[in-house]
C-alpha positions as CSV (number, residue, x, y, z in Angstrom):
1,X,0.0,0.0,0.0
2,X,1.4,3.6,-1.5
3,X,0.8,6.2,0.9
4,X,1.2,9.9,0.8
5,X,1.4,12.8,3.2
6,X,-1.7,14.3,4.8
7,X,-1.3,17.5,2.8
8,X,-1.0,15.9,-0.2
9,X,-3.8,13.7,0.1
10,X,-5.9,16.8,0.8
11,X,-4.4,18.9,-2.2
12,X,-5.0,15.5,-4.8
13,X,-8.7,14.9,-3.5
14,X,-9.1,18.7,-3.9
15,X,-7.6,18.6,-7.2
16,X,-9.9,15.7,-8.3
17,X,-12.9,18.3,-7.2
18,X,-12.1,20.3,-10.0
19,X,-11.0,18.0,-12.8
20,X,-12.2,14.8,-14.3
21,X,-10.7,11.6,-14.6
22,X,-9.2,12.2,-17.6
23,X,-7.2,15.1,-16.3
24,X,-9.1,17.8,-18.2
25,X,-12.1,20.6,-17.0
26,X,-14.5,23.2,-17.9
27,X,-14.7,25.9,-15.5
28,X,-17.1,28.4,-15.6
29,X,-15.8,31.6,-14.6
30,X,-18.7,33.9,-12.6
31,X,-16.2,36.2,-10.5
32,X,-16.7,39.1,-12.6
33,X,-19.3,41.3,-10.7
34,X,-16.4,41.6,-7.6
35,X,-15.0,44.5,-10.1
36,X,-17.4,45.0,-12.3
37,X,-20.6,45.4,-9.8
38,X,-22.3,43.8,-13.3
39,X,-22.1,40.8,-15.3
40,X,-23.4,37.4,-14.4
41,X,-26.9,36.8,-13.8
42,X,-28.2,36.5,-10.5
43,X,-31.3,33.4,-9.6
44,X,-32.2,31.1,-12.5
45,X,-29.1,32.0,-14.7
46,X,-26.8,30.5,-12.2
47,X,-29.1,27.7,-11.5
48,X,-29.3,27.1,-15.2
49,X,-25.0,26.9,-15.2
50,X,-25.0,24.7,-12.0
51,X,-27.6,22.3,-14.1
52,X,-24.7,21.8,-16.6
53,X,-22.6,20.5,-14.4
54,X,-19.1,22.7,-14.8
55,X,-16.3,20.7,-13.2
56,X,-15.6,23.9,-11.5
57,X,-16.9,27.4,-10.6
58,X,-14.6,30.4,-10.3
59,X,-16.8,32.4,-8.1
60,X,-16.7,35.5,-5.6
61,X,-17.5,35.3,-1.9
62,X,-20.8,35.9,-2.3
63,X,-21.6,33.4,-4.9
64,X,-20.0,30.5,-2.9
65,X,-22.4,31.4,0.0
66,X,-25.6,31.9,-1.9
67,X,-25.4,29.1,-4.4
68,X,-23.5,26.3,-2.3
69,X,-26.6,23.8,-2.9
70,X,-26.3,24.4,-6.6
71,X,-22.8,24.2,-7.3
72,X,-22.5,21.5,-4.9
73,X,-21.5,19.0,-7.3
74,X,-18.9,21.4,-9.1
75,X,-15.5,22.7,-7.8
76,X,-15.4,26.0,-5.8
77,X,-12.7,28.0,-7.0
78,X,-12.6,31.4,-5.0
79,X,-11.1,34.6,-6.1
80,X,-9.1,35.6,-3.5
81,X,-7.3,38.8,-4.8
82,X,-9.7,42.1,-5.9
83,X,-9.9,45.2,-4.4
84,X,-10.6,47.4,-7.0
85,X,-13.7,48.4,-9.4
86,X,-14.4,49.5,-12.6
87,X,-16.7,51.9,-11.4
88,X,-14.6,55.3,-12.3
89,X,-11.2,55.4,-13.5
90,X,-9.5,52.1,-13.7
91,X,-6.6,51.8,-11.7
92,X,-3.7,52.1,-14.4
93,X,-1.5,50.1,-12.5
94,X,-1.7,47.2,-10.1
95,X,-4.5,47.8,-7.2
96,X,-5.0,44.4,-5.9
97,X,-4.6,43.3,-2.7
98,X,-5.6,39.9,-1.1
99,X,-8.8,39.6,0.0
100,X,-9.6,36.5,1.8
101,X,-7.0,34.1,3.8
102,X,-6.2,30.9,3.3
103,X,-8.2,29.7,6.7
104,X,-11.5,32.1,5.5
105,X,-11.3,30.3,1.9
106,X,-11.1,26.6,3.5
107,X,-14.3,27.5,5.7
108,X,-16.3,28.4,3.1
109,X,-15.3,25.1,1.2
110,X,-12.9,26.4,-1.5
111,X,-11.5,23.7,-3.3
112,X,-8.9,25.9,-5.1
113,X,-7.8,29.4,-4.9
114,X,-7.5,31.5,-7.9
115,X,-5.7,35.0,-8.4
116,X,-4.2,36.8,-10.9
117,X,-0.2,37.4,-12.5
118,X,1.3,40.3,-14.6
119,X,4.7,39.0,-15.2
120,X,5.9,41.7,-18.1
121,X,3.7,44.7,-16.4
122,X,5.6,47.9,-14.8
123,X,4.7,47.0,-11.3
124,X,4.8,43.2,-11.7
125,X,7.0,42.2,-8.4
126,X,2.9,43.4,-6.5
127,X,1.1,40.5,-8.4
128,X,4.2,37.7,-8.7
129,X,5.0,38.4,-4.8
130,X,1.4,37.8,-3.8
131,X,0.9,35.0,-5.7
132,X,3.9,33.4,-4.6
133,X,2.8,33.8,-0.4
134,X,-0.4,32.8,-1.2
135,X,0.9,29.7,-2.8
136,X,3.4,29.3,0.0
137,X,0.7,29.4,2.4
138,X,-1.8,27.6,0.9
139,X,0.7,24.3,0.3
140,X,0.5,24.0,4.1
141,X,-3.1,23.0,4.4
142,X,-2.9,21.1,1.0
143,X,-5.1,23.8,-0.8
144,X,-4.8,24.1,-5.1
145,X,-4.3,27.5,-6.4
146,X,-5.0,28.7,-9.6
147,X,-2.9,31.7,-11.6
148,X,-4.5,33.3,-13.8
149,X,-1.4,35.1,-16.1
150,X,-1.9,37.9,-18.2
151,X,1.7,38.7,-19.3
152,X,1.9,42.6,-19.3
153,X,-1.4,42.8,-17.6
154,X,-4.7,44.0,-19.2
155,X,-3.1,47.2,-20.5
156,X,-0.4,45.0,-22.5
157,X,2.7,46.6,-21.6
158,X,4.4,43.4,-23.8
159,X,2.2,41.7,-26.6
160,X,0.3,38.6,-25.8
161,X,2.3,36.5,-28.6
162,X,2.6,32.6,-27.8
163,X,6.6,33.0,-26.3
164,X,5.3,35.3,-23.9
165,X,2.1,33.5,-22.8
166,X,4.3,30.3,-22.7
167,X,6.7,32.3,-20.1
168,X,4.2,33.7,-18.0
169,X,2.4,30.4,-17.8
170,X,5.8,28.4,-16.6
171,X,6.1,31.8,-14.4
172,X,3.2,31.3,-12.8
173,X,3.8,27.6,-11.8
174,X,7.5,28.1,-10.7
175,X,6.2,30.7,-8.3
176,X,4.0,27.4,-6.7
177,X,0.6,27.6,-8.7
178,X,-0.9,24.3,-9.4
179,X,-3.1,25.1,-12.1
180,X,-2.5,28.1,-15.0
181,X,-5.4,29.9,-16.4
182,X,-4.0,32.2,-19.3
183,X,-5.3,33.5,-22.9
184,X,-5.0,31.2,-26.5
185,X,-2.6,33.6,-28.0
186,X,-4.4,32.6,-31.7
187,X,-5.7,30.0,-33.4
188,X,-6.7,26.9,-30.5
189,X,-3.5,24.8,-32.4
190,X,-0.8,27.7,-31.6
191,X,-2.1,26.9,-27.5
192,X,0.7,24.1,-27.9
193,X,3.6,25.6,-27.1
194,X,2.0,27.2,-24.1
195,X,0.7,23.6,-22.3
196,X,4.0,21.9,-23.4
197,X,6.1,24.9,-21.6
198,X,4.6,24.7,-18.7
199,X,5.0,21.7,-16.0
200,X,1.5,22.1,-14.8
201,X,-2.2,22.3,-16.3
202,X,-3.3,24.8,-18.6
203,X,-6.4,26.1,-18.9
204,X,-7.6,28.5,-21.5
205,X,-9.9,31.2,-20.7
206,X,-12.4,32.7,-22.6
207,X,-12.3,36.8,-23.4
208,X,-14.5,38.3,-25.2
209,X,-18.2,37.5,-26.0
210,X,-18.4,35.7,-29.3
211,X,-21.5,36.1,-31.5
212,X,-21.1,32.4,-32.2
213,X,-22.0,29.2,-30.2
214,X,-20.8,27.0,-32.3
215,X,-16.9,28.6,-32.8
216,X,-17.3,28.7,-29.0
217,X,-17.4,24.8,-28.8
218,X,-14.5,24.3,-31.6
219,X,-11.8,26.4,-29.8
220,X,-12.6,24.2,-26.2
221,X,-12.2,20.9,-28.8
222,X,-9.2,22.8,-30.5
223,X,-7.5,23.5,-27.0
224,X,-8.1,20.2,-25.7
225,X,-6.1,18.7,-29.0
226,X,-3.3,21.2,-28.9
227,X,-2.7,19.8,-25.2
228,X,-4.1,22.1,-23.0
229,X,-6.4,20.6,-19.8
230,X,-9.6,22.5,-20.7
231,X,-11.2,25.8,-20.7
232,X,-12.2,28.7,-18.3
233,X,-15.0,30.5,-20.1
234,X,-17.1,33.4,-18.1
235,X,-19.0,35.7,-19.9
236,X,-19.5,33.2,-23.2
237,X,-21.2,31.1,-20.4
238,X,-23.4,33.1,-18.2
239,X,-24.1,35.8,-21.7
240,X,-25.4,32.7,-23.4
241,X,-29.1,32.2,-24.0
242,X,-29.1,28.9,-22.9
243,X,-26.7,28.3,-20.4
244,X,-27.4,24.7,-19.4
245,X,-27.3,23.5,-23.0
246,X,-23.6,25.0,-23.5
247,X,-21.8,23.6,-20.4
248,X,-22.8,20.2,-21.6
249,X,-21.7,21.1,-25.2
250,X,-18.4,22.4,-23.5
251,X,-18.2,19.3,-21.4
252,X,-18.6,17.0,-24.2
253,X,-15.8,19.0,-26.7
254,X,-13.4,19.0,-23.5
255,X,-14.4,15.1,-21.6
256,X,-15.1,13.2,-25.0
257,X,-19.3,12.7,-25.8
258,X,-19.5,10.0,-22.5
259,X,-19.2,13.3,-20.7
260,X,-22.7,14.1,-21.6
């Protein structure tokens, strides 16, 4: 009989929370109205994304609380850095700050952390040092985190071209991150050389709101062949006129069609 350390065995059952058997997920990312004070639905919206069955839910503080019974079969991925709005002027450099501990986000059954990485940006020593305490301290309790690595930040002080999403995504997993949630630098094929640079799973998230459902579906199926673990897809999901009906599309193009 193999055994492992307590911490470990926490951190690989957590880890199974979030992904299948098969290694691979689709998250659905529904953190956006902590800085936007808009954006996902509220009531049968989220009950109709829960229905789908995401492997995992990137959600704020309030969502874990208020929809626990509904995403109870999902992941709870809680965004622990924030601190800023997009109400006003948006901050033009690095705001964040972390918002919940370690102890606060194992109480209110996180199964993984997530926070954001700006390796590239002006002031990125604020984001890389935080995510690598956070991962320090959440190794001790056997707790996953997340980075989500946006090389240059969201005002692109460096060009998201694949080197540089390849770098920040082994960045992010050298400073302790377990899983890496970055951008497809082009075509779904080209999300290669990012998921074979880094030592850890990659996950592609989503951007923008496409006009079509169907192109939607092709680049989680394209990122899935080109290696990466699966998708992270927020406002495609939660905008979508029938959210139900496209996690389970997203879940078959990422699992295989037994995922249905």
């Amino acid at each position: 009989m193999q055994y492992t350390s307590a911490v470990g065995a926490g951190k690989l059952r957590r880890l199974r929370r979030v992904f299948g058997d098969d290694g691979r997920s689709v998250f659905v990312a529904i953190d956006h109205a902590a800085y936007m004070g808009e954006g996902p639905p509220l009531g049968e919206p989220m009950r109709e994304i829960a229905a789908g069955r995401p492997d995992g839910v990137l959600a704020t503080w309030h969502l874990a609380r208020a929809y626990a019974g509904e995403f109870a079969r999902s992941g709870l991925v809680l965004r622990v850095d924030g601190g800023s709005s997009e109400i006003g002027e948006f901050p033009a450099g690095d705001t964040s700050s972390i918002l919940y501990t370690v102890e606060e986000a194992l109480k209110v059954g996180a199964d993984c952390l997530v926070m954001l990485g700006f390796p590239g940006a002006p002031d990125e020593e604020k984001s890389l040092t935080r995510l690598a305490r956070v991962c320090a301290e959440a190794e001790t309790v056997g707790l996953p985190v997340m980075a989500e690595m946006i090389p240059g930040g969201w005002g692109r002080a460096v060009p998201w071209t694949v080197e540089n999403v390849a770098r920040a995504a082994r960045i992010g997993a050298e400073l302790g991150a377990d899983i890496i949630k970055t951008m497809c630098p082009g075509p779904p094929e080209e999300f290669a050389a990012v998921a074979e640079a880094c030592p850890v799973p990659v996950v592609a998230l989503g951007g923008p709101k496409m006009d079509n459902e169907d192109e939607l579906v092709a680049v989680a199926k394209g990122i899935v062949a080109a290696g990466g673990a699966g998708v992270a897809f927020g406002r495609n999901v939660w905008g979508a006129e029938k959210p139900r009906q496209l996690v389970e599309r997203l879940r078959e193009a990422v699992h295989g069609p037994e995922a249905g």
